[in-house]
PDB file as gemmi writes it, atoms N, CA and C in Angstrom:
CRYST1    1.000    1.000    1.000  90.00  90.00  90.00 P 1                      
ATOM      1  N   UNK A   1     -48.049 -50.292  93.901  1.00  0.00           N  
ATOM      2  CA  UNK A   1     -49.267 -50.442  93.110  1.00  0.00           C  
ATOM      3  C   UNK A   1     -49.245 -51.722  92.269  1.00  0.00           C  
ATOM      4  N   UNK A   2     -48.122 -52.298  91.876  1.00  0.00           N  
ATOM      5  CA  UNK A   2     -48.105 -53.673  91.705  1.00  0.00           C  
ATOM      6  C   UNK A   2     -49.152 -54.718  92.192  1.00  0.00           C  
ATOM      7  N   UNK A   3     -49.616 -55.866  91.357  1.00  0.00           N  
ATOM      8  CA  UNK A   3     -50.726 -56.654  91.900  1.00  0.00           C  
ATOM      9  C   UNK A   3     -49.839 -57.583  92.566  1.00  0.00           C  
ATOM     10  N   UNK A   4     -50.518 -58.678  93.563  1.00  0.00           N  
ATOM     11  CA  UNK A   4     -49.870 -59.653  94.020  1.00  0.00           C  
ATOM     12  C   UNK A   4     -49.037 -60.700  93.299  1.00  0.00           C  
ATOM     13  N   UNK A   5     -49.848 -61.035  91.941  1.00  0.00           N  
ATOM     14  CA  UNK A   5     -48.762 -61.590  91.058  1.00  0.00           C  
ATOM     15  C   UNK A   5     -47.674 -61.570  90.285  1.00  0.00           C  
ATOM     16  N   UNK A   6     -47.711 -60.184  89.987  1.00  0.00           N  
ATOM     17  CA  UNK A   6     -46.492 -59.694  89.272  1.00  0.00           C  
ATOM     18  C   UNK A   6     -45.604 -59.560  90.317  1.00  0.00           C  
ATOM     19  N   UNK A   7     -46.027 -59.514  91.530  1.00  0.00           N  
ATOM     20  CA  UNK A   7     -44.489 -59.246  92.751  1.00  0.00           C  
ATOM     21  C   UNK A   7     -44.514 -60.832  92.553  1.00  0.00           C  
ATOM     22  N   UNK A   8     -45.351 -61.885  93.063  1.00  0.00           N  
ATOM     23  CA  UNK A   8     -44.653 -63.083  93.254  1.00  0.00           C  
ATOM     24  C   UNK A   8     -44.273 -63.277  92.107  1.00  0.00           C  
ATOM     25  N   UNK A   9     -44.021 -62.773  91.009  1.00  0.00           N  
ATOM     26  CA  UNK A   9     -42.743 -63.185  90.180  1.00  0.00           C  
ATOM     27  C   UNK A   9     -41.600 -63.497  89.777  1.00  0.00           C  
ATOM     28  N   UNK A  10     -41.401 -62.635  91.158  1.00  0.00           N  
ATOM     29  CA  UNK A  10     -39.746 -62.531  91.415  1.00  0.00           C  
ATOM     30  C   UNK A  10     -39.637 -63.061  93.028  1.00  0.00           C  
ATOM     31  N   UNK A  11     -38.443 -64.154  93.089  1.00  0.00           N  
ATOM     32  CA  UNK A  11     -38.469 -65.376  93.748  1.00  0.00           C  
ATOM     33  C   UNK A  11     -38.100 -63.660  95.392  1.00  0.00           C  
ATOM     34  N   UNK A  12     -37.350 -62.646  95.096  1.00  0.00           N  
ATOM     35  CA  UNK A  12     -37.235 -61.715  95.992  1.00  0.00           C  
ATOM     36  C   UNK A  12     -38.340 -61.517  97.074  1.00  0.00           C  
ATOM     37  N   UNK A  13     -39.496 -60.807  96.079  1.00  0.00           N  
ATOM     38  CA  UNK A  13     -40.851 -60.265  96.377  1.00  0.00           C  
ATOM     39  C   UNK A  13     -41.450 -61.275  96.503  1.00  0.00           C  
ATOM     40  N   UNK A  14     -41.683 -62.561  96.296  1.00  0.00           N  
ATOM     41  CA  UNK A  14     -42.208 -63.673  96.638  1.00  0.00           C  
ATOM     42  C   UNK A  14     -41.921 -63.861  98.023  1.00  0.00           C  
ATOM     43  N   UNK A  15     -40.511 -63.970  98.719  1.00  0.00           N  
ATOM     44  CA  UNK A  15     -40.347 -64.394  99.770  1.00  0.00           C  
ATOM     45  C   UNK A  15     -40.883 -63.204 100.755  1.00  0.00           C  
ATOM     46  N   UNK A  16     -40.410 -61.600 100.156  1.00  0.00           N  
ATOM     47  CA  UNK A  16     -40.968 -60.788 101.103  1.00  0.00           C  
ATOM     48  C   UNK A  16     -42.339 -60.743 101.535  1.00  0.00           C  
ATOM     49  N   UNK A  17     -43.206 -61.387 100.328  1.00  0.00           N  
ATOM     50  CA  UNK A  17     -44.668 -60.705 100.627  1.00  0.00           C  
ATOM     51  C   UNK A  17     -45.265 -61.550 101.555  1.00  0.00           C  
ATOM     52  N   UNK A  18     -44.386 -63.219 101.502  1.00  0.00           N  
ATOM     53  CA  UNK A  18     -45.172 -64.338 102.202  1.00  0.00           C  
ATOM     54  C   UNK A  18     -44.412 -64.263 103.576  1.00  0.00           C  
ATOM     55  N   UNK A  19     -43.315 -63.439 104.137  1.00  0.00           N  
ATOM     56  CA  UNK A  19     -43.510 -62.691 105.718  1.00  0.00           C  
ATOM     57  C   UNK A  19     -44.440 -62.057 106.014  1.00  0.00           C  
ATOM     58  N   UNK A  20     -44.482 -61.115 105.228  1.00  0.00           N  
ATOM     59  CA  UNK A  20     -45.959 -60.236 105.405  1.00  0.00           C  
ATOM     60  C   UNK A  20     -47.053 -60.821 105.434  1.00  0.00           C  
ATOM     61  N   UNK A  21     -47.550 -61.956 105.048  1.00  0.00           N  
ATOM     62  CA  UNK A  21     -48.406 -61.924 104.814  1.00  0.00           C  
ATOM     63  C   UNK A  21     -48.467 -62.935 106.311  1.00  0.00           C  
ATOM     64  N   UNK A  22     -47.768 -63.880 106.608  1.00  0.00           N  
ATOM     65  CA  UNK A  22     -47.883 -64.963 107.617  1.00  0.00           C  
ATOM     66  C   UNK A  22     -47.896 -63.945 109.090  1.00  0.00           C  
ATOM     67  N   UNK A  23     -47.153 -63.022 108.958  1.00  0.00           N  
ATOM     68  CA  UNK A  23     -47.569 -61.937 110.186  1.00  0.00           C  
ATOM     69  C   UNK A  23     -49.023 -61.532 110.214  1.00  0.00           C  
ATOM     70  N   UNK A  24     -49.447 -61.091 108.975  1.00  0.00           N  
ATOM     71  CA  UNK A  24     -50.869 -60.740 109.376  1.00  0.00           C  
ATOM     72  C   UNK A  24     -51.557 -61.807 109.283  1.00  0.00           C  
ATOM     73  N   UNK A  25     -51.074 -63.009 109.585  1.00  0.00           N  
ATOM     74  CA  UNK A  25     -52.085 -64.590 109.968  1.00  0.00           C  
ATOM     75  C   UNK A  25     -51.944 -64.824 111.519  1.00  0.00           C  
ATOM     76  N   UNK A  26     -50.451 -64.451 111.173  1.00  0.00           N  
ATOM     77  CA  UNK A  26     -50.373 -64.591 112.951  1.00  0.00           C  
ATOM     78  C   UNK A  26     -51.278 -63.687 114.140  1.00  0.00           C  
ATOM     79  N   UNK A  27     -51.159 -62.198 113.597  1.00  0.00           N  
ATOM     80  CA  UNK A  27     -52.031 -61.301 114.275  1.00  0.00           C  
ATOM     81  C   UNK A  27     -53.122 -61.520 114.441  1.00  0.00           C  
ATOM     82  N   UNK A  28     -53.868 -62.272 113.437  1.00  0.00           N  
ATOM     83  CA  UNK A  28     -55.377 -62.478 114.006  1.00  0.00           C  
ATOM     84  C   UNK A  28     -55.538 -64.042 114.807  1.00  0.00           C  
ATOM     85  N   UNK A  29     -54.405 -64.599 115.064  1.00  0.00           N  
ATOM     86  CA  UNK A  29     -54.689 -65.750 116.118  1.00  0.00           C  
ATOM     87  C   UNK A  29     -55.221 -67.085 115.095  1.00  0.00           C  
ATOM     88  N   UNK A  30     -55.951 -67.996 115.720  1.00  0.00           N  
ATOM     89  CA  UNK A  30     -55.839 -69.596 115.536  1.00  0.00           C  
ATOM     90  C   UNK A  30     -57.065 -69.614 114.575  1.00  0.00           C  
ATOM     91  N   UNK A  31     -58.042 -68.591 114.503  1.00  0.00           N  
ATOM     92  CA  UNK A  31     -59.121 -68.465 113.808  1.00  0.00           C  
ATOM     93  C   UNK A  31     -58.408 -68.553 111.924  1.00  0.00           C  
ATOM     94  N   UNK A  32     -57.818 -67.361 111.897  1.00  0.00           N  
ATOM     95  CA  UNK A  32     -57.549 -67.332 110.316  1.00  0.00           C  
ATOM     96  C   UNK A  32     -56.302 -67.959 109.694  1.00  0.00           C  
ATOM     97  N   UNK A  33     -55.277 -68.541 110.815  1.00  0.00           N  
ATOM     98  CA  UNK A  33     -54.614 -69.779 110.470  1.00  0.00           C  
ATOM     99  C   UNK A  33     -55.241 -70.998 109.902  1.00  0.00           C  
ATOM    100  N   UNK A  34     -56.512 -71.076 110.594  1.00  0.00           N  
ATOM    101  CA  UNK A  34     -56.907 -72.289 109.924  1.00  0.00           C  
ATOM    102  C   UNK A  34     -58.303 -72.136 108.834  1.00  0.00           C  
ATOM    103  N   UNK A  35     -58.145 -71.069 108.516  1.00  0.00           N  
ATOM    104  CA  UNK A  35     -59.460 -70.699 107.429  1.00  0.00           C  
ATOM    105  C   UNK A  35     -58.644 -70.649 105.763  1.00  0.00           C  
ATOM    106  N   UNK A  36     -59.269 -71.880 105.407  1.00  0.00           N  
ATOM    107  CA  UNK A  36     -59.264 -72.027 103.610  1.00  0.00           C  
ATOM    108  C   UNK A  36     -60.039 -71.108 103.259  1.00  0.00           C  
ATOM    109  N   UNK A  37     -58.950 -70.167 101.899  1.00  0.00           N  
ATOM    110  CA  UNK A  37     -59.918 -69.316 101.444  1.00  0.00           C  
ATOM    111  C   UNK A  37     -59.980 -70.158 100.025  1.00  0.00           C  
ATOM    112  N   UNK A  38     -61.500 -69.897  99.235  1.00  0.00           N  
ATOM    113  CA  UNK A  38     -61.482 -70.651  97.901  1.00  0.00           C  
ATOM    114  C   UNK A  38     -60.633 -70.287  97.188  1.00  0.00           C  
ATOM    115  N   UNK A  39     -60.259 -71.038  95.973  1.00  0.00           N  
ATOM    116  CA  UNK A  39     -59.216 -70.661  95.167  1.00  0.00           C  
ATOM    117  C   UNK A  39     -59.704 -69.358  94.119  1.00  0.00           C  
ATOM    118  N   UNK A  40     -61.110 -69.349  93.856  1.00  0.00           N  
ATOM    119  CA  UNK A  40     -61.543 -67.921  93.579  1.00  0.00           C  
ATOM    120  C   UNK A  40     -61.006 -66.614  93.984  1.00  0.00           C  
ATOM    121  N   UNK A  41     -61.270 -66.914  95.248  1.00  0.00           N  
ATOM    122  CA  UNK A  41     -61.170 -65.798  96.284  1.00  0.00           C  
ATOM    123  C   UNK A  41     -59.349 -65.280  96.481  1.00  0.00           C  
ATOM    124  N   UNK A  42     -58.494 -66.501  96.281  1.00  0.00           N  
ATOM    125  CA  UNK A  42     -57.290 -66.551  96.031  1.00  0.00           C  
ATOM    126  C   UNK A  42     -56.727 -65.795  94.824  1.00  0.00           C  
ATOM    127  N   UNK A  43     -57.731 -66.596  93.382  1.00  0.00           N  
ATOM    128  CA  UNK A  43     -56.834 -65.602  92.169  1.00  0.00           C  
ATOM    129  C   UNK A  43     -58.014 -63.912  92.242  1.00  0.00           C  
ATOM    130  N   UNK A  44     -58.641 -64.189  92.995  1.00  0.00           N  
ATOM    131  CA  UNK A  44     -59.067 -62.347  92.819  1.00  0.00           C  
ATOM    132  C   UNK A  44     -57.832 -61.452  93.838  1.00  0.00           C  
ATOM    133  N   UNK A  45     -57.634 -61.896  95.067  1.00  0.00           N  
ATOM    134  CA  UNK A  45     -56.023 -61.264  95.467  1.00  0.00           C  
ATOM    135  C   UNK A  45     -55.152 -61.122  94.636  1.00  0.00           C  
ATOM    136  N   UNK A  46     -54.862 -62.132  94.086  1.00  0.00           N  
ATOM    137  CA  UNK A  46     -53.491 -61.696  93.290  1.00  0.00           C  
ATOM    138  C   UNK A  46     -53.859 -60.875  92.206  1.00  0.00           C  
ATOM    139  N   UNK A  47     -54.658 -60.958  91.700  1.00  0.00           N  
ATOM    140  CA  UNK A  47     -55.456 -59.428  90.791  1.00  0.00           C  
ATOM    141  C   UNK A  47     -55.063 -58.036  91.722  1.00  0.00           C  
ATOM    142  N   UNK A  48     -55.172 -58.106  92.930  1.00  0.00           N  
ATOM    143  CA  UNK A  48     -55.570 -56.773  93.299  1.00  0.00           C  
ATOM    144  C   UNK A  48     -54.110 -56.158  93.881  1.00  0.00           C  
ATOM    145  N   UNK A  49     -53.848 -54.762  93.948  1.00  0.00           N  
ATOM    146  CA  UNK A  49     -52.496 -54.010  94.372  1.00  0.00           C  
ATOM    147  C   UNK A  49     -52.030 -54.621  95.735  1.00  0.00           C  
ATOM    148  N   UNK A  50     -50.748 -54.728  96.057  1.00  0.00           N  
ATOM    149  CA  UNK A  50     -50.350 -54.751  97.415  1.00  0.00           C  
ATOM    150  C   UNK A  50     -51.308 -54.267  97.957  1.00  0.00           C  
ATOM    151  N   UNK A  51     -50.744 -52.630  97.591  1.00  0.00           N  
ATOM    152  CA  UNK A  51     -51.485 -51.206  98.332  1.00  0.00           C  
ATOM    153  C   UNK A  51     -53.203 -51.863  99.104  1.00  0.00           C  
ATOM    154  N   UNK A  52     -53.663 -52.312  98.530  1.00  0.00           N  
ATOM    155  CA  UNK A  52     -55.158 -52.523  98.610  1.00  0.00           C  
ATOM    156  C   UNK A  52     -55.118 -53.587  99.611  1.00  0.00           C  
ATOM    157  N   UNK A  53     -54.220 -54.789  99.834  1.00  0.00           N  
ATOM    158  CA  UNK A  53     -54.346 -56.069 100.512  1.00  0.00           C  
ATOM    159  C   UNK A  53     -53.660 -55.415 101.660  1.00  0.00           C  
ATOM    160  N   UNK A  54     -52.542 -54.446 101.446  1.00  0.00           N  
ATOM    161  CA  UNK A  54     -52.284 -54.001 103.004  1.00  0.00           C  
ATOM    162  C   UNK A  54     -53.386 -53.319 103.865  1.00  0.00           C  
ATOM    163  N   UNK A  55     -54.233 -52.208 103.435  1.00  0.00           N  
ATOM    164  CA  UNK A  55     -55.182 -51.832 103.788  1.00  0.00           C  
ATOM    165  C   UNK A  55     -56.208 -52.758 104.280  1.00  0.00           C  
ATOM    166  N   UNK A  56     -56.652 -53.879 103.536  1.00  0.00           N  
ATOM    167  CA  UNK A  56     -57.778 -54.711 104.456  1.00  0.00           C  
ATOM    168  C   UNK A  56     -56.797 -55.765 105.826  1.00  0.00           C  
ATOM    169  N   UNK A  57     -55.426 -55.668 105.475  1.00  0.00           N  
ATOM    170  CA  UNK A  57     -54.695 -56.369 106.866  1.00  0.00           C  
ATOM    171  C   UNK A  57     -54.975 -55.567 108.160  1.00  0.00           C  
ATOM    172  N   UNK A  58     -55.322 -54.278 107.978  1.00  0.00           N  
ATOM    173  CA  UNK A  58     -55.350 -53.765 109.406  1.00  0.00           C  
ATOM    174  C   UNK A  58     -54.231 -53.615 109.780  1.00  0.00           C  
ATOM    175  N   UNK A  59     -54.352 -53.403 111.188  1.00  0.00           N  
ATOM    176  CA  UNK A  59     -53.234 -53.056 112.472  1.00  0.00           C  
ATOM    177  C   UNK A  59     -52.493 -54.037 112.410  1.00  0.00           C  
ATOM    178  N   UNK A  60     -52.431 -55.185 111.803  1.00  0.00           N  
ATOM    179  CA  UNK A  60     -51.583 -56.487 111.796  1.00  0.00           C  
ATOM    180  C   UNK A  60     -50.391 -55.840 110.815  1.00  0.00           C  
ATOM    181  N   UNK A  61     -50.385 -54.778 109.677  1.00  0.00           N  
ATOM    182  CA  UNK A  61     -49.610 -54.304 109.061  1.00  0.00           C  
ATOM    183  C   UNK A  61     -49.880 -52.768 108.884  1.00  0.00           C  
ATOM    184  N   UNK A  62     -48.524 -52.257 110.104  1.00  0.00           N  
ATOM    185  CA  UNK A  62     -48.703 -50.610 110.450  1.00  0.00           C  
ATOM    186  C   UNK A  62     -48.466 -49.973 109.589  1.00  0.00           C  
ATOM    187  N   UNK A  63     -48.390 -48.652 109.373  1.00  0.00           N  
ATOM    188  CA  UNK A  63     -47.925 -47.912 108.326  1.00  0.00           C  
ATOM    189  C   UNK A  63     -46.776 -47.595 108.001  1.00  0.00           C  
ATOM    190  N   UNK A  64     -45.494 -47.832 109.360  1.00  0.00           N  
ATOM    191  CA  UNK A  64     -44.485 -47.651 109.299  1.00  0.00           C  
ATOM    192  C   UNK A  64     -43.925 -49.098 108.276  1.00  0.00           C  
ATOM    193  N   UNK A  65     -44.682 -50.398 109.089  1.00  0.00           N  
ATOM    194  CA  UNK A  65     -43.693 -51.668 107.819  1.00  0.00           C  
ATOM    195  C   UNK A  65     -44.227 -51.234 106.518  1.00  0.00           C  
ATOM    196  N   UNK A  66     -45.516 -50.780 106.334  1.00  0.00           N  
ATOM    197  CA  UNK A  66     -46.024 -50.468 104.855  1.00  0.00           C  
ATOM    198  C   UNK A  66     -44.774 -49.758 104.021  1.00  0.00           C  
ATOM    199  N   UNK A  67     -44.500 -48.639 104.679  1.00  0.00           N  
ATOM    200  CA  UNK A  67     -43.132 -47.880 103.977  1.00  0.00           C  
ATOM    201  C   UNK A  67     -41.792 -48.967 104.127  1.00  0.00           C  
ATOM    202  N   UNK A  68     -41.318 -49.726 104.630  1.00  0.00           N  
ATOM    203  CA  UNK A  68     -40.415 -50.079 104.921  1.00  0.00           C  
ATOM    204  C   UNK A  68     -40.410 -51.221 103.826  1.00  0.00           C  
ATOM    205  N   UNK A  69     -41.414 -51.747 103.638  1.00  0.00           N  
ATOM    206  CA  UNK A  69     -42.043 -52.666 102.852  1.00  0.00           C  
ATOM    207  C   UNK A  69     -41.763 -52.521 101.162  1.00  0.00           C  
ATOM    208  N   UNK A  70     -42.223 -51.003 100.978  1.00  0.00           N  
ATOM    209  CA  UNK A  70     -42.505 -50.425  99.694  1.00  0.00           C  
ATOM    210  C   UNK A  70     -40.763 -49.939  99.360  1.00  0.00           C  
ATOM    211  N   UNK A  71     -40.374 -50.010 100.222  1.00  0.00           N  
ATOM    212  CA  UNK A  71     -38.274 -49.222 100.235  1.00  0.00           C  
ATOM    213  C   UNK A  71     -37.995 -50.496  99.601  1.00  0.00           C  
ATOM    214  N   UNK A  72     -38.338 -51.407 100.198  1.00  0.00           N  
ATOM    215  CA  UNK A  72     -37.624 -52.394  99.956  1.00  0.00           C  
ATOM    216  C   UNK A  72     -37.925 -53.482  98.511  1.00  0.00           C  
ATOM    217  N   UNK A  73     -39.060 -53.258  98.360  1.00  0.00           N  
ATOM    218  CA  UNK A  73     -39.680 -53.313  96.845  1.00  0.00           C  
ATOM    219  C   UNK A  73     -39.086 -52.719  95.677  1.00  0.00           C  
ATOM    220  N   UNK A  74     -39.364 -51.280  95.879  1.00  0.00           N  
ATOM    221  CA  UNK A  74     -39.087 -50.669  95.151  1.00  0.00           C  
ATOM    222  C   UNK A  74     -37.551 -50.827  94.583  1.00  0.00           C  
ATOM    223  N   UNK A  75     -36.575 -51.401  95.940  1.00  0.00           N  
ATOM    224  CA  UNK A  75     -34.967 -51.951  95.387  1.00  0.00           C  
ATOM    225  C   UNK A  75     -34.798 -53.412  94.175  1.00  0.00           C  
ATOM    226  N   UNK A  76     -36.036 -53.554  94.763  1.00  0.00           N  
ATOM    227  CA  UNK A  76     -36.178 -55.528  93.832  1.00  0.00           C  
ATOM    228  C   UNK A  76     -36.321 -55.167  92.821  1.00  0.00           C  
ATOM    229  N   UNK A  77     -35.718 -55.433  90.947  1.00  0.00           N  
ATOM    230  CA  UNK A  77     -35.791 -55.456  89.496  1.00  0.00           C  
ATOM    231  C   UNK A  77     -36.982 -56.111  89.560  1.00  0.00           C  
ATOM    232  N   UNK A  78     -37.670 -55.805  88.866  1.00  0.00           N  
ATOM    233  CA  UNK A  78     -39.229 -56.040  88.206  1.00  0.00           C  
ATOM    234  C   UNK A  78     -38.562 -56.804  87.170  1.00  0.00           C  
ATOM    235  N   UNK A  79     -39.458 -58.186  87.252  1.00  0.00           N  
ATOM    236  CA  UNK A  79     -39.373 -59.022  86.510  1.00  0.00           C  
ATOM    237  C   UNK A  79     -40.442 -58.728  85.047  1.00  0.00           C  
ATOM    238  N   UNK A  80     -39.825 -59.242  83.730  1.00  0.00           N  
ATOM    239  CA  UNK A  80     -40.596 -58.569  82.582  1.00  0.00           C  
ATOM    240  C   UNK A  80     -41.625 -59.375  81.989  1.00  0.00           C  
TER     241      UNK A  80                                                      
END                                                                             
């Protein structure tokens, strides 16, 4: 339930989330590799929960990495 910024806080969850996240770039092909999103549109993500950004990834992020994802979070110290 963490927002996107408080995980990239920690250089850990930083590196994990930006696998995750380049997989679900990869899954949708050459289209959303090359789509700039505004920087608006950028700091309203990092406002919003993982939980919530995994859900609009789709099938690009199953439910099984979702848990595997959240195990492995949940091991990373929360930065204060």
């Amino acid at each position: 339930m963490d927002s996107m910024a408080d995980l990239q806080k920690n250089p850990q969850a930083a590196a994990l989330l930006a696998k995750i996240m380049d997989r679900a770039t990869d899954s949708y092909g050459d289209v959303a590799k090359n789509v700039q999103m505004p920087e608006a549109v950028q700091r309203q993500m990092t406002r919003m929960p993982l939980q919530s950004l995994l859900k609009q990834a789709g099938k690009a992020v199953p439910p099984a990495m979702v848990q595997q994802l959240n195990a492995t979070l949940n091991k990373i110290k929360k930065e204060n």
